[in-house]
C-alpha positions as CSV (number, residue, x, y, z in Angstrom):
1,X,36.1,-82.6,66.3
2,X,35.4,-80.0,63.8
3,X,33.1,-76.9,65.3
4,X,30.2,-77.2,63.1
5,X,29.7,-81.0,64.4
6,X,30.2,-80.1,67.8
7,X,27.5,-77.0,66.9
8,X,25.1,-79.8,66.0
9,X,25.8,-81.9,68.9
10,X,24.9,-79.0,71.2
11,X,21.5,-77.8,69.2
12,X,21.0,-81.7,69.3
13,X,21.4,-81.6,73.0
14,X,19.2,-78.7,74.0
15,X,16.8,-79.8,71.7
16,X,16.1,-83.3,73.4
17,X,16.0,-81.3,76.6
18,X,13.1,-79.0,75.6
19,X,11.7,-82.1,74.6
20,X,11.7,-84.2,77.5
21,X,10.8,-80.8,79.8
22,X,8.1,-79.6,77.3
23,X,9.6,-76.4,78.4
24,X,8.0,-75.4,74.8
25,X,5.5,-76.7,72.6
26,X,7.0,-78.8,70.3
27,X,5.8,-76.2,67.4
28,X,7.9,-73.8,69.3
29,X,10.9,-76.0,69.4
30,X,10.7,-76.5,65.7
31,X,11.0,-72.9,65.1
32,X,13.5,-72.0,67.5
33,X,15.1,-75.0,65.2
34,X,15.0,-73.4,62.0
35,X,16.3,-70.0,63.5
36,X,19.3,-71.9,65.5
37,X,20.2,-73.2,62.4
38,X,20.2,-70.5,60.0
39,X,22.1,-68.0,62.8
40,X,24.6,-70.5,63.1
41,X,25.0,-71.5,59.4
42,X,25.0,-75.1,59.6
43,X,22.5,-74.6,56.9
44,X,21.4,-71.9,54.3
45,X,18.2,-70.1,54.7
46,X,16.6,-72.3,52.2
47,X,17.5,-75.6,53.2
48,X,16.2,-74.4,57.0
49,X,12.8,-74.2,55.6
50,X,13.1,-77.2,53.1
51,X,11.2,-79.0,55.6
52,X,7.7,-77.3,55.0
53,X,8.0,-78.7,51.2
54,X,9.2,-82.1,51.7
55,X,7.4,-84.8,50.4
56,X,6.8,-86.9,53.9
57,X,5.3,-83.8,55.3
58,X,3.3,-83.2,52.6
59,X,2.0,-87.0,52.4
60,X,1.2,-86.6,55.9
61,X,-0.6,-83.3,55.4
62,X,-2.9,-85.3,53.3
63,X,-3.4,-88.2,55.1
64,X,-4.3,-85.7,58.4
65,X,-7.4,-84.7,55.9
66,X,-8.6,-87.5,54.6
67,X,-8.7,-89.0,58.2
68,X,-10.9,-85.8,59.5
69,X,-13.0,-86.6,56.1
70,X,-13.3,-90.3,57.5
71,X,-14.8,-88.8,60.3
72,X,-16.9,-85.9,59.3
73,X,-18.8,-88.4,56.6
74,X,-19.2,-91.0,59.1
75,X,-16.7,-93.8,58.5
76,X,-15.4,-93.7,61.6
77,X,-19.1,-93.9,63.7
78,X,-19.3,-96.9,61.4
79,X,-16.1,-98.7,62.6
80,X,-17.2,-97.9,66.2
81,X,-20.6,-99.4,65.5
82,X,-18.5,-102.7,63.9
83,X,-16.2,-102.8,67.0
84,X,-18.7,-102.5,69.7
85,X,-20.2,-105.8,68.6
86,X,-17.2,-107.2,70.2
87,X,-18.6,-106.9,73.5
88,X,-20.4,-110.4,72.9
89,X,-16.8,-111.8,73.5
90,X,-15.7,-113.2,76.5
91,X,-13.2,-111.2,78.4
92,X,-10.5,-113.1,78.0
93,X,-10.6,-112.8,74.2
94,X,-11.2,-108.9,74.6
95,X,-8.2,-108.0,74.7
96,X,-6.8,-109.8,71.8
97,X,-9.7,-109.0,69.8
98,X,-9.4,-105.4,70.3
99,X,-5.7,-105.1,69.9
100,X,-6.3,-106.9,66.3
101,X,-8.5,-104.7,65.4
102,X,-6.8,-101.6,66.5
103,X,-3.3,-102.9,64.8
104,X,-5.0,-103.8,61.6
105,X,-6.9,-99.9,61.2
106,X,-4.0,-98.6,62.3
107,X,-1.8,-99.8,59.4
108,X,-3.9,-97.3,56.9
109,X,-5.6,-94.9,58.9
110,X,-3.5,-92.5,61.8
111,X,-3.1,-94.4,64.8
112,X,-3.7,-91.5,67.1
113,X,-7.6,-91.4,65.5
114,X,-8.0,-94.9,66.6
115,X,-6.7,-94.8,69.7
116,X,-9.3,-91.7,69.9
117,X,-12.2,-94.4,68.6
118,X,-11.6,-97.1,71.3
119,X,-10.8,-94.4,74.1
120,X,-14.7,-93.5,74.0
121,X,-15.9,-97.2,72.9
122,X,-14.2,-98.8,76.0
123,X,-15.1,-96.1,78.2
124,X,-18.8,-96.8,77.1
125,X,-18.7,-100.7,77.8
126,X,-16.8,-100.5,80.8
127,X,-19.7,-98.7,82.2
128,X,-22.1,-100.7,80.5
129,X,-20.7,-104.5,81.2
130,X,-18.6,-103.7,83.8
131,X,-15.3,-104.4,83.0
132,X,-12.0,-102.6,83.5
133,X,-11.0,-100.0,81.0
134,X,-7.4,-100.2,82.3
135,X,-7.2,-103.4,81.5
136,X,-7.9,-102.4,77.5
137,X,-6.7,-98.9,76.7
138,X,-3.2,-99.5,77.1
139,X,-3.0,-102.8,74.7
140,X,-5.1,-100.9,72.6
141,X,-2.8,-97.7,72.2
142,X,0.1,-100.5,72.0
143,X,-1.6,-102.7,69.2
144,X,-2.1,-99.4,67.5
145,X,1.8,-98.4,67.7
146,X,2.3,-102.5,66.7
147,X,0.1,-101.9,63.9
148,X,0.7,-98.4,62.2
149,X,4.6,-99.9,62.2
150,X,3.4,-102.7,59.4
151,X,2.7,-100.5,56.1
152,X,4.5,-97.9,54.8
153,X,1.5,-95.3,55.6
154,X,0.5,-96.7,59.1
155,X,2.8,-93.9,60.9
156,X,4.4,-90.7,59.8
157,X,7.7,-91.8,61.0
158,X,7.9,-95.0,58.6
159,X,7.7,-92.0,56.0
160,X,10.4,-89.8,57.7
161,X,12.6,-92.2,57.8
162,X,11.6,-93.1,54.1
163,X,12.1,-89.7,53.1
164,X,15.5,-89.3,54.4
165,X,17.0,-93.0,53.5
166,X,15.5,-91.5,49.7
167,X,17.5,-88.5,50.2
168,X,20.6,-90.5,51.3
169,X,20.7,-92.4,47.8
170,X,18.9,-95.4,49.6
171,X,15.5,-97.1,47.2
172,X,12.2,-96.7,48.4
173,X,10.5,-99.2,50.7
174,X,7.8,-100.6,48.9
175,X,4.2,-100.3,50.7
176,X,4.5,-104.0,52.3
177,X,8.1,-104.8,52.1
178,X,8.3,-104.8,55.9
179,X,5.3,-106.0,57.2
180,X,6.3,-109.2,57.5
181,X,8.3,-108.0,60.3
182,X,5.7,-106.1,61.2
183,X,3.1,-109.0,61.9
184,X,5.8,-111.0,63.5
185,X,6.5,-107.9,66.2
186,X,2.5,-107.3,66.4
187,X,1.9,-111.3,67.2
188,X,4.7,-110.9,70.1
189,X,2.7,-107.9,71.5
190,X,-0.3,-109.3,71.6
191,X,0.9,-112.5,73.2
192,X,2.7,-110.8,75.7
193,X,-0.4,-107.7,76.5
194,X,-3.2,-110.4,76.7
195,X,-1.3,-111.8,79.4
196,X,0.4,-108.8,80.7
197,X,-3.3,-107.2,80.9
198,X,-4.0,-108.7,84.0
199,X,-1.3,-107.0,86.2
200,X,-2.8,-103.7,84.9
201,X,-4.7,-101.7,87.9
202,X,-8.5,-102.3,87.9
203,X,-10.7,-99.5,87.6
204,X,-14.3,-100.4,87.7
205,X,-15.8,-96.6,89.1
206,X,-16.1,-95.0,85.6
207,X,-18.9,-92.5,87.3
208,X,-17.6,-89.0,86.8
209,X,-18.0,-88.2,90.3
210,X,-16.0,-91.2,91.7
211,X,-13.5,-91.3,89.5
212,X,-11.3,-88.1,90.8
213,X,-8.5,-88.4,93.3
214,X,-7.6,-85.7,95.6
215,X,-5.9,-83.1,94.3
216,X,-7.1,-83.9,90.7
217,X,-9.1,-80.6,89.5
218,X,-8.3,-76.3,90.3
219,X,-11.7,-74.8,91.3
220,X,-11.7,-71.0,91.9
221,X,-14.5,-70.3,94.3
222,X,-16.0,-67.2,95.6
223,X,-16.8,-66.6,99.3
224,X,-20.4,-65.5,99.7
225,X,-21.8,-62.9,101.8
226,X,-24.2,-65.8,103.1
227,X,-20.8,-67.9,103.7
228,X,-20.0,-68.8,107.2
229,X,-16.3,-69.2,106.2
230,X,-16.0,-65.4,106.1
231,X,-14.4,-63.9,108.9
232,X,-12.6,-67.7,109.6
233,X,-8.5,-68.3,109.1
234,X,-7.1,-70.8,106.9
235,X,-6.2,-72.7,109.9
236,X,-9.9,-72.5,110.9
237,X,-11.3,-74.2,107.9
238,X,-12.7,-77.7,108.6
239,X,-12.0,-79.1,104.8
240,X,-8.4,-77.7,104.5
241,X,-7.2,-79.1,108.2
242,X,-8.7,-82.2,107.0
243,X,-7.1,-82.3,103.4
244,X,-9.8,-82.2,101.4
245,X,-9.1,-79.3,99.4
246,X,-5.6,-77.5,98.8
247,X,-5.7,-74.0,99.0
248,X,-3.3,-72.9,96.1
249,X,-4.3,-68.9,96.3
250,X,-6.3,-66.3,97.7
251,X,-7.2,-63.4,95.2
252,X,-8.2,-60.4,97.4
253,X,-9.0,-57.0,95.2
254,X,-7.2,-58.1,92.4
255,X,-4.0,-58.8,94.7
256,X,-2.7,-62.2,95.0
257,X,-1.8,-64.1,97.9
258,X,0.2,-67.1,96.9
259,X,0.3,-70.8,99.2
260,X,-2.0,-68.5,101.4
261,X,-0.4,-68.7,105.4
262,X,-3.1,-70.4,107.6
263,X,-3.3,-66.9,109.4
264,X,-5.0,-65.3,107.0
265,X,-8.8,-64.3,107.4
266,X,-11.3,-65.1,104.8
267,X,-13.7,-62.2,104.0
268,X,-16.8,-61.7,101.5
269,X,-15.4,-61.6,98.2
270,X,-12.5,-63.2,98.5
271,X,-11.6,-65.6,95.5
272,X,-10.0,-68.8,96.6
273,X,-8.3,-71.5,94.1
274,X,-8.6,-74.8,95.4
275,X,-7.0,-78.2,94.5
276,X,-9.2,-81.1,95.3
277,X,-11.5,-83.8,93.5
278,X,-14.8,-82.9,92.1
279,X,-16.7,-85.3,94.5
280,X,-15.0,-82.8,97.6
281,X,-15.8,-79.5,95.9
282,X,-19.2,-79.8,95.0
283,X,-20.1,-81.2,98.7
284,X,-17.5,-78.0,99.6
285,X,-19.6,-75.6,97.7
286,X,-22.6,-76.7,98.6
287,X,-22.4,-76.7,102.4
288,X,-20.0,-73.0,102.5
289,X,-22.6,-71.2,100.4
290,X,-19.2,-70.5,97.6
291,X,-19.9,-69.3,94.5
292,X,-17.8,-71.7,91.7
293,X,-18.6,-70.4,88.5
294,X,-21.1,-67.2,89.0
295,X,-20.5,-66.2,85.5
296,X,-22.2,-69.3,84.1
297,X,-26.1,-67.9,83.9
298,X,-24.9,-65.5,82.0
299,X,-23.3,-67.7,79.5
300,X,-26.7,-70.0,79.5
301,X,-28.8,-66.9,79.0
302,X,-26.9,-65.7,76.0
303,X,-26.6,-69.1,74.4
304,X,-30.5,-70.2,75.1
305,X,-32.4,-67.1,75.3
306,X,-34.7,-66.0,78.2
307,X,-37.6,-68.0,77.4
308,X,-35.7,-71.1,77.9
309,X,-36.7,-72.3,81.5
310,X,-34.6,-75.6,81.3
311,X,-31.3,-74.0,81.1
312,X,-31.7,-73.3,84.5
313,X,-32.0,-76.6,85.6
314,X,-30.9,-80.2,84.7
315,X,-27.2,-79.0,84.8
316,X,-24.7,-81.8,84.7
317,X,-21.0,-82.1,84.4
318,X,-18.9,-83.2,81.5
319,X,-14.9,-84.1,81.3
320,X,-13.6,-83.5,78.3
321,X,-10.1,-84.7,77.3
322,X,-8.6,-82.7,75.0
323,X,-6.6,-84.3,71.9
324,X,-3.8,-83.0,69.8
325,X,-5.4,-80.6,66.7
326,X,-8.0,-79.5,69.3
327,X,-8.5,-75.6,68.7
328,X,-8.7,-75.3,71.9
329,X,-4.8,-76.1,72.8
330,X,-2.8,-72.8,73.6
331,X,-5.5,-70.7,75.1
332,X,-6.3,-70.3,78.2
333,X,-9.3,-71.3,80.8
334,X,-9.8,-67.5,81.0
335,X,-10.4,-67.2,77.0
336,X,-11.9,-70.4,76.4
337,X,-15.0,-69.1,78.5
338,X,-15.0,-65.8,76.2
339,X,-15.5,-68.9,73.7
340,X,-18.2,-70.4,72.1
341,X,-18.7,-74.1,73.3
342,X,-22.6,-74.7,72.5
343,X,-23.6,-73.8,75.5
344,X,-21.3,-75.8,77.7
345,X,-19.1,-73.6,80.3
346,X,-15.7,-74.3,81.8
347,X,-15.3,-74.6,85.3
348,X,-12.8,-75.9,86.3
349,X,-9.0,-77.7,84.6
350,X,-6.7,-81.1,85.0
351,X,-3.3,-80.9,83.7
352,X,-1.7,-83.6,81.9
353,X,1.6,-84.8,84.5
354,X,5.1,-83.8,83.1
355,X,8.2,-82.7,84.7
356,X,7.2,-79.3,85.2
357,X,3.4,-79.4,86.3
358,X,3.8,-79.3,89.4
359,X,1.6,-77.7,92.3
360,X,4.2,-74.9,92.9
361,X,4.4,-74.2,89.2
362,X,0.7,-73.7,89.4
363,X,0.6,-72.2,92.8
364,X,2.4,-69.5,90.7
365,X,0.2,-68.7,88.0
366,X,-3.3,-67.6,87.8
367,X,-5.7,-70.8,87.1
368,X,-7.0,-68.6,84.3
369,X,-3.8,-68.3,82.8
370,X,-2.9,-71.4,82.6
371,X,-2.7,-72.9,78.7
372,X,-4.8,-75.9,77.7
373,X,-2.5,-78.6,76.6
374,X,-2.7,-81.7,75.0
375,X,-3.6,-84.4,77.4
376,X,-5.4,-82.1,79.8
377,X,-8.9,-82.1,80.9
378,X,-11.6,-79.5,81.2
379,X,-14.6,-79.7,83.6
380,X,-17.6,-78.3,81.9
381,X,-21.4,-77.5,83.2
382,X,-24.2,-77.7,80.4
383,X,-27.5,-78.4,80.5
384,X,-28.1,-82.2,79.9
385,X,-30.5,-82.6,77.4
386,X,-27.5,-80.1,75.3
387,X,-24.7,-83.0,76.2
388,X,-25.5,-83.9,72.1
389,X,-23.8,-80.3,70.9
390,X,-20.6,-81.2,72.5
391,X,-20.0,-83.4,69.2
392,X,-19.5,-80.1,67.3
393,X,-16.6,-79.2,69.1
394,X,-13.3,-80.9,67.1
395,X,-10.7,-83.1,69.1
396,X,-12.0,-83.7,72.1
397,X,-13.7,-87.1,73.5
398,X,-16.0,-87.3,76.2
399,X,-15.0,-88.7,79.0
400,X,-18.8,-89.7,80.4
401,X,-21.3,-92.7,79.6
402,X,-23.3,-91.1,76.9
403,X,-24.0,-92.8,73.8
404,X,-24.0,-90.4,70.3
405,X,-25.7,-90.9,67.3
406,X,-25.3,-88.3,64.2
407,X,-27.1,-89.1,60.3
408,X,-24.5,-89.2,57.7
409,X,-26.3,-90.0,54.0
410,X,-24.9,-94.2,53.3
411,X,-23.9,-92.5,49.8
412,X,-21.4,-90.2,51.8
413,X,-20.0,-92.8,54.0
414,X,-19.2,-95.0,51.2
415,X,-18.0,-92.8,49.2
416,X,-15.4,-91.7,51.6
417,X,-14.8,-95.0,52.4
418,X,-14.4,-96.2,48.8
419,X,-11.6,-93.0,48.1
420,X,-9.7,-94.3,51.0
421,X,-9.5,-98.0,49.5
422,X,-8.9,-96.3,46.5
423,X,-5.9,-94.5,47.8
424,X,-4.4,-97.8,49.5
425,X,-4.8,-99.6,46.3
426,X,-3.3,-97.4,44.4
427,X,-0.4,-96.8,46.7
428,X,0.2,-100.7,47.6
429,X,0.0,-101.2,44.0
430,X,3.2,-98.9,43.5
431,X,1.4,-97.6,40.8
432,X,1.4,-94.6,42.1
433,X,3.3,-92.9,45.3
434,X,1.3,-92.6,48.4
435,X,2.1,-88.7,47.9
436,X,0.8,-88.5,44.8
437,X,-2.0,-91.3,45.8
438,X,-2.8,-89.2,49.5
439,X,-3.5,-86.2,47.0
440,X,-5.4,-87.5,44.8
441,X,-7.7,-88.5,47.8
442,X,-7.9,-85.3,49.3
443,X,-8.8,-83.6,46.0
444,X,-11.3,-86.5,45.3
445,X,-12.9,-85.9,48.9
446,X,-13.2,-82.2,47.9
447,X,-14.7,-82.7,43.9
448,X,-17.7,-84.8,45.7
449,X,-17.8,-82.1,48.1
450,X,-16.8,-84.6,51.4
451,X,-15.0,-82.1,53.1
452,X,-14.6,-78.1,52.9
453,X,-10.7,-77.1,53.4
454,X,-12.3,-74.5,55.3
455,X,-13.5,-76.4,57.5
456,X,-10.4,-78.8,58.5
457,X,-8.2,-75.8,59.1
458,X,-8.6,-75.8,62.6
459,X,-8.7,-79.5,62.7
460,X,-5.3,-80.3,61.4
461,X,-2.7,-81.1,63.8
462,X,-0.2,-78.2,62.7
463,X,2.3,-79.0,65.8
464,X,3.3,-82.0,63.8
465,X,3.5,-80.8,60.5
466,X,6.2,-77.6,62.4
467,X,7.8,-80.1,64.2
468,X,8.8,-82.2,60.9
469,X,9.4,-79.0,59.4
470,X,11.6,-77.7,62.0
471,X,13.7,-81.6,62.7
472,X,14.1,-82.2,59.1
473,X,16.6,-79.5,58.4
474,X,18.5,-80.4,61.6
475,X,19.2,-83.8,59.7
476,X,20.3,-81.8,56.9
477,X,22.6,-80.0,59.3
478,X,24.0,-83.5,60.7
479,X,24.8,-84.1,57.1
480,X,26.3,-80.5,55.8
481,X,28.1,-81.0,59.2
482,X,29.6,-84.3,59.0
483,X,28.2,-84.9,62.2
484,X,26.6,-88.2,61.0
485,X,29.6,-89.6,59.4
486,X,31.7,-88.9,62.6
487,X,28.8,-91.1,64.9
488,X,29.5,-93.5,62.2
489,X,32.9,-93.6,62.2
490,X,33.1,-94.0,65.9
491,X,30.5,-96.6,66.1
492,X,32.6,-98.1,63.6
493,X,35.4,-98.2,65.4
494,X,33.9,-100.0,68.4
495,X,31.7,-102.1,66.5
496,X,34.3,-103.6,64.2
497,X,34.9,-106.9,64.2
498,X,31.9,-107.2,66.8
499,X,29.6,-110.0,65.4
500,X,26.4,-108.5,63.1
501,X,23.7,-109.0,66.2
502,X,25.5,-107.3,68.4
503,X,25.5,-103.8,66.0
504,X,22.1,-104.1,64.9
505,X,21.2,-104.6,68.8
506,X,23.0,-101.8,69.6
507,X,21.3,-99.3,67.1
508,X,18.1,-100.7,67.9
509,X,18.4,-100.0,71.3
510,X,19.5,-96.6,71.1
511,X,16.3,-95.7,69.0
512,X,14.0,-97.3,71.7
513,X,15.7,-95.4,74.6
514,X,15.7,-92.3,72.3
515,X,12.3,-92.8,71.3
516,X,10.9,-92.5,75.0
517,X,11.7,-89.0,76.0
518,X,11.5,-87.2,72.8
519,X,9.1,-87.5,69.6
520,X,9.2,-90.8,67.6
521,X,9.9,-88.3,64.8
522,X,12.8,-86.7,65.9
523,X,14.5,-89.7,66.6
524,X,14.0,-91.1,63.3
525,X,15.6,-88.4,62.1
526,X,19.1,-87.9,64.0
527,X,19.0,-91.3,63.9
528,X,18.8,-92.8,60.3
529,X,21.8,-90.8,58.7
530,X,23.8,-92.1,61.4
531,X,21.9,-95.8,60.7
532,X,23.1,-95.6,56.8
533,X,26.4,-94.3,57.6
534,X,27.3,-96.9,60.2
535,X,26.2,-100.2,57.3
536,X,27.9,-98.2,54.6
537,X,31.1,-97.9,57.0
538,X,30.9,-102.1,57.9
539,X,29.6,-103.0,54.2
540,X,26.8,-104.9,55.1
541,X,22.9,-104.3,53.4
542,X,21.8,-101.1,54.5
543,X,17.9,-101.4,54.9
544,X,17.9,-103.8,57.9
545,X,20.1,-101.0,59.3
546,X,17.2,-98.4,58.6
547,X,14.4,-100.7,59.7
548,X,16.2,-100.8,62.7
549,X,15.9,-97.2,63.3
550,X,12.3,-97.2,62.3
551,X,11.0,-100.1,64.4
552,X,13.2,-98.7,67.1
553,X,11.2,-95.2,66.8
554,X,7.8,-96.8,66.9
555,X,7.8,-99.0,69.9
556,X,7.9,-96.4,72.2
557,X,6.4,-98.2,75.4
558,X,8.1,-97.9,78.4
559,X,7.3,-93.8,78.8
560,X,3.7,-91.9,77.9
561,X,5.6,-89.5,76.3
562,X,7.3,-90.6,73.7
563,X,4.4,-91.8,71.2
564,X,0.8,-89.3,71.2
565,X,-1.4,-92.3,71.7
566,X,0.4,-93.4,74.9
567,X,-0.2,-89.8,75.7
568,X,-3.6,-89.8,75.6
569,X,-4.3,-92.8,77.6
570,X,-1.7,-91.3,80.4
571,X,-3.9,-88.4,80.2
572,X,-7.4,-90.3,81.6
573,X,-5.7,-90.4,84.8
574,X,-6.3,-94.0,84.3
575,X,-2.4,-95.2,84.6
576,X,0.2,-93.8,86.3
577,X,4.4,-93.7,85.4
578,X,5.3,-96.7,86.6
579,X,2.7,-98.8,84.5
580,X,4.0,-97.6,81.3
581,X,7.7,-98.4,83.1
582,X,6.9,-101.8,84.3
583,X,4.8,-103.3,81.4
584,X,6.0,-101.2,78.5
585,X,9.5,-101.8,79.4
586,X,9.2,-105.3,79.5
587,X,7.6,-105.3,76.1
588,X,10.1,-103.2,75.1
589,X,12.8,-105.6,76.2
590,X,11.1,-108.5,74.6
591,X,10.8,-106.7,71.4
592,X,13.9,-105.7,71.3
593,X,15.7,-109.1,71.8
594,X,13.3,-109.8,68.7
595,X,13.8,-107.4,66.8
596,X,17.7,-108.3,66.8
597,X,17.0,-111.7,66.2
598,X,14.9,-111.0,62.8
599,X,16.9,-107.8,61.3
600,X,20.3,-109.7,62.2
601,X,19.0,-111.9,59.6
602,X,18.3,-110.2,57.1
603,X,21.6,-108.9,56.8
C-alpha cells in the first residue's frame, strides 16, 4: 500500500471518530479537514478549498434560503394550518397520514424544516386530543428521511452524491429517475411504522412540569441569608440524601468545589449547581428560600421599563429546543443572558445525550460555560402574556402548548409559494438545472422583496455548508490518492464471481452502517468513488451501484445521530437509544433486504 492511500485511510479514520465523539463541531472537523489535507499534500491548496465553490454546495446554499423565505412569508404556517386538519382522523390512520404528508413535503422542501413543522403540530394535539407524541414523531422524522430520498432535491446528499458520480464521468440523474425506488422504499416504511408505532413508549404528560425526569436540567442556586440550609452539610440536606437533586458544584468566593464531599457546610452566599427535574427544583427553591436566577428583574426591568407592573408577575416557564442554524449554537448560558431574547431569560440548560456528555464531564465545567448545542434545551422565565415574542427568535421550537398566529399579506404567501413551484418545475422539467433553477428562486424571492439576505445570515445552517466544504476535498484526496481504486480492487477481488445481489447487498450495507455514526454526507462521499470504481472493476451498470450508496446514506435509522431529523426528535427527551436501535434497526434490516432486491435488478 502506497503512503498517500494509507495517509487517507488514517485522516479517514480520525475523521469518523471526531464524528461519532462530537469531540468537535462538525464545522470544526471540516476545517481541521482542509488543513490535514493541504499539510499533508494529498491535495493542492486549491483543490482543498474547491469544496466552498462546488455546485452541490452552492444548490444547497440556495435551497437553505428559499426554505427560511417559505417561512418568513408564511408558507410554512399555512401547511401547518393544512396538516392540523388531520386530527379529524382516527388514530389508527394518523400515523400513515402524517408520514405521507411529511414524505411527500419532504421530496421538495428540507426535510429537517418539516420535521421542525410537525415537532410543534404534534406536540400541540397531543396536548389537545390526548394522544401520544411518541407514537408520531419518530414515523414522522422517518417518512421525512423516506421521502427527501425520492427527488433529486429532497436531500443534500442525493446531490453530493450527484455531484461527485458528475465529476467521476458518470451522467446526471434526472430529477425523477429514481423515485420509483423511492415510493416503493417509502410504502415499505410506512407499512412497517404504522404497525411498528405501537411498540413505541407512550407519553401522554406533555405538561412542562411533568414531563422532566430526575437529573434532566443544571440549576445554579444561591443560598439565602433567610435559608435554613446555611450552616447544614451536604450530608445534612433532606433533598440530596433523598435524591432529588444532584449536587454537581459548590462555588464559594469565586473558588470551585467540584462533586462537593457531604462534609462540607453550606453558608450564605454560597452558589450551588444542581442536577434535578424542574418539578423538584422549583418545590426545592421554594421551601429553602434559594435564589435561582436573581439577575432576572433586572433583565425584565431593562426590557419592559419601570412602569410595567406585569412583568413582575405572571411569570411562566418555556423549553425551548434548539435546532441546527439557531444563532444561538456555540455560545454559552453565560452569554446568551448578556443576549437579547425579547424579554425571555435563561435559567437553567438540558444537553443533548452523546458519548461525552456525561455528568463528570459537566461536573467539570462551569454550567455557564457550557456551549449550547444542537439538540439541547434551554429553560427560560418570561412573562406570559410575552410567550408571543419568542417567534422572533430563529431556529428554535417551543416545546409548550401554546398556539401562534402571525399576519403574512395572501399576496406574499403565494407568491413565495408560486417561485417555489416555479423552481420545481423548472428543475423537473430539465429545462434548467436545479442550481441554476435554486438561484433563480433565491434572486426572484429577493426582486419582490420576500426576503432580505441580511436577514437570513444568521439563519443559514453554515455547519453544513463547512462540512460539505471540508468532506468534499477528502473525496478528491481518495481520488489523487488512489485510495478509491485500491477499496475497489480489493472488493473486487472478494466479490468476483460472487452473484450480482450479493455485491450490491454488501455496498448497501456498508453505507447504512456507515451512515449511523457519522453524517449522511460524509458517507456519501468516501463512499461513491469507491461505489463507481467497484461496477467499473466488475463491468456491470454503474448507477444502481451509486443509488446504492445514496439510498444507503439516507436511511439512517437505527442511531439519532446519523441523520439531523432523528436528532431532533432524540433531543425532546421523548425516546431513548434503544428505540432508535430496536425499531430503526429493524426497518433498517427490512429496507435493506429491499433495497437489494430492487437495485440487483436493475443491473
Amino acid at each position: 500500500m502506497e503512503t498517500s492511500i494509507l495517509l487517507v485511510f488514517i485522516l479517514i479514520g480520525v475523521t469518523v471518530v471526531l464524528f461519532v465523539t462530537e469531540f468537535f463541531p462538525v464545522d470544526k472537523i471540516a476545517f481541521f479537514i482542509i488543513a490535514a489535507l493541504i499539510v499533508s499534500q494529498l491535495t493542492t491548496a486549491e483543490e482543498a478549498i474547491s469544496g466552498f465553490s462546488n455546485p452541490a454546495v452552492i444548490t444547497i446554499l440556495a435551497l437553505m434560503i428559499l426554505a427560511v423565505a417559505l417561512e418568513d412569508n408564511g408558507v410554512i404556517e399555512w401547511l401547518t394550518q393544512l396538516i392540523k386538519k388531520l386530527k379529524i382522523l382516527p388514530l389508527i390512520l394518523l400515523t400513515p397520514a402524517f408520514m405521507i404528508v411529511s414524505a411527500t413535503i419532504s421530496s421538495f422542501i428540507s426535510t429537517t424544516a418539516v420535521v421542525i413543522i410537525f415537532l410543534k403540530i404534534v406536540s400541540q394535539l397531543a396536548e389537545r386530543y390526548n394522544f401520544s407524541a411518541t407514537k408520531l414523531l419518530m414515523p414522522i422524522s422517518f417518512a421525512g428521511i423516506l421521502g427527501g430520498s425520492c427527488t433529486l432535491m429532497g436531500t443534500s446528499t442525493n446531490l453530493i452524491v450527484n455531484a461527485v458520480a458528475q465529476q467521476a464521468g458518470v451522467a446526471s440523474f434526472s430529477f425523477f429517475e429514481f423515485t420509483w425506488y423511492g415510493l416503493i422504499f417509502l410504502a415499505v416504511g410506512i407499512v412497517f411504522m404504522s404497525v411498528a408505532s405501537h411498540f413505541l413508549p407512550k407519553d401522554k404528560n406533555t405538561d412542562l412540569q411533568t414531563t422532566y425526569d430526575i437529573e434532566s436540567y443544571i440549576f445554579t442556586v444561591k443560598v439565602s441569608e433567610t435559608s435554613d440550609l446555611k450552616g447544614k452539610s451536604i450530608s445534612e440536606v433532606q433533598f440530596i440524601s433523598e435524591e432529588l437533586a444532584t449536587p454537581l458544584k459548590l462555588i464559594r468566593d469565586k473558588k470551585v468545589i467540584n462533586a462537593p464531599g457531604k462534609y462540607i457546610e453550606i453558608k450564605t452566599g454560597d452558589n450551588l449547581v444542581l442536577m434535578s427535574s424542574f418539578e423538584h427544583i422549583n418545590t426545592i427553591v421554594q421551601q429553602h428560600d434559594l435564589i435561582i436566577n436573581e439577575k432576572r428583574r433586572e433583565s425584565q426591568k431593562n426590557t419592559f421599563g419601570d412602569g410595567d407592573i406585569a412583568a413582575q408577575s405572571d411569570m411562566t416557564y418555556i423549553e425551548l429546543l434548539i435546532l441546527p442554524g439557531s444563532h444561538l449554537i456555540g455560545n454559552t448560558l453565560k452569554k446568551i443572558r448578556k443576549m437579547s431574547l425579547n424579554g425571555a431569560y435563561p435559567i437553567a440548560i438540558k444537553k443533548r445525550k452523546n458519548l461525552r456528555n456525561t455528568t463528570e464531564r459537566l461536573i467539570r465545567k462551569n454550567i455557564k460555560d457550557i456551549r449550547i448545542k444542537p439538540g439541547d434545551r434551554l429553560l427560560i422565565e418570561l412573562q406570559e402574556q410575552h410567550i408571543n415574542k419568542l417567534r422572533a427568535i430563529d431556529n428554535v421550537a417551543i416545546l409548550n402548548q401554546h398556539d401562534y398566529s402571525r399576519q403574512t399579506p395572501k399576496r406574499r404567501k403565494i407568491t413565495a409559494l408560486l417561485i417555489l413551484l416555479g423552481v420545481i418545475g423548472l428543475a423537473s422539467s430539465s429545462f434548467l438545472s436545479i442550481l441554476s433553477a435554486s438561484v433563480l428562486g433565491v434572486a426572484a424571492m429577493l426582486l419582490f422583496r420576500l426576503i432580505s439576505l441580511e436577514n437570513i445570515y444568521h439563519r443559514i445552517n453554515w455547519q453544513i455548508i463547512f462540512l460539505l466544504a471540508g468532506m468534499i476535498p477528502l473525496g478528491i484526496a481518495m481520488s489523487n490518492s488512489g485510495a478509491d481504486l485500491w477499496i475497489s480492487d480489493q472488493l473486487q477481488n472478494l466479490l468476483t464471481n460472487q452473484p450480482s445481489y450479493v455485491v450490491i447487498g454488501l455496498l448497501l450495507g456498508i453505507t447504512m452502517i456507515l451512515s449511523g455514526f457519522i453524517s449522511n454526507n460524509a458517507t456519501a462521499i468516501i463512499l461513491t468513488p469507491v461505489a463507481i470504481g467497484l461496477a467499473a472493476g466488475l463491468n456491470l451498470e454503474v448507477k444502481p451501484f451509486i443509488l446504492a450508496v445514496l439510498f444507503g446514506a439516507n436511511f439512517s435509522f437505527f442511531t439519532p445521530v446519523g441523520y439531523q431529523t432523528n436528532t431532533l426528535i432524540y433531543g425532546t427527551g421523548l425516546y431513548k437509544f434503544k428505540h432508535f436501535l430496536v425499531i430503526g434497526g429493524l426497518l433498517t434490516i427490512v429496507l435493506w433486504v429491499c433495497g437489494t432486491v430492487i437495485l440487483t435488478k436493475a443491473l
